[in-house]
N, C-alpha and C positions, 0 to 999 in steps of 0.2 A: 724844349719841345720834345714831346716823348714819340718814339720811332712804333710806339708798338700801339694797336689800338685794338681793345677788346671791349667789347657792348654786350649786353642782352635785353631783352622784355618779354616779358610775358603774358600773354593775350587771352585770359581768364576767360573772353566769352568763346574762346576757340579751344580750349585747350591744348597751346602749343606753344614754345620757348621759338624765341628768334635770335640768333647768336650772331651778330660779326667778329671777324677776327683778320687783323690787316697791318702788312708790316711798309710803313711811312717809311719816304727815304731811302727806298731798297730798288734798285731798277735790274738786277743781274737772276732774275728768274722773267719767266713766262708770265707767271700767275703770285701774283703778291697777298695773298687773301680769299677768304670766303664770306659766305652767308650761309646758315643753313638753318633750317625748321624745324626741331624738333616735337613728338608729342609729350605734354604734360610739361612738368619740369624735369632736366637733367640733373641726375645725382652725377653721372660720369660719363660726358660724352659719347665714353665709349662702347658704353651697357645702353646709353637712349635710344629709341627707335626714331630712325631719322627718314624724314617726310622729304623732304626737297635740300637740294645745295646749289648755289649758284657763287662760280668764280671770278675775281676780281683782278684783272690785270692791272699790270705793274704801272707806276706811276702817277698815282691817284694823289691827291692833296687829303686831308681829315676832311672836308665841307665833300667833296665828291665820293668820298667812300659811304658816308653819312646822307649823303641825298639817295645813293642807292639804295640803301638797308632803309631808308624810313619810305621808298616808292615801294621794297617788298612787303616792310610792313602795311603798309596801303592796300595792296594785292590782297593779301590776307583777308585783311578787315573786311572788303567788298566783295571776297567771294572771287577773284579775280584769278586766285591760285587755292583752288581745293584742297582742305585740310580734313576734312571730314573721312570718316571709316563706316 
């Protein structure tokens, strides 16, 4: 079972990258992971211009870290969390 869990998509009619990143099996922090939004695609997280971030505390299974990131991708898609400039 792999501890480390890293996603994306990319939501062409938005143009913006959805990234999670979430460490399985780790309970000795606060916050075990994130989500965040990017616009376009990222070449290097740390040059992209970042829309939203949402944190993911510790203790999470792969199905609940995963139901979260696909409710924010939901969010998105319906206009729910504004991506627009």
């Amino acid at each position: 079972m792999d501890d480390y869990l890293d996603e994306s998509i990319f939501l062409k009619e938005h143009d913006v990258t959805i990234k999670v990143i979430y460490r399985l099996n780790f309970d000795a922090e606060k916050f075990c992971g994130y989500s965040k939004i990017f616009k376009g695609i990222p070449e290097k997280e740390e040059e992209s211009f970042e829309i939203y971030m949402e944190n993911y505390e510790c203790g999470m299974d792969r199905q609940k870290v995963m139901e979260k990131f696909n409710k924010l991708v939901e969010e998105v898609k319906t206009g729910k969390i504004d991506v627009e400039f």
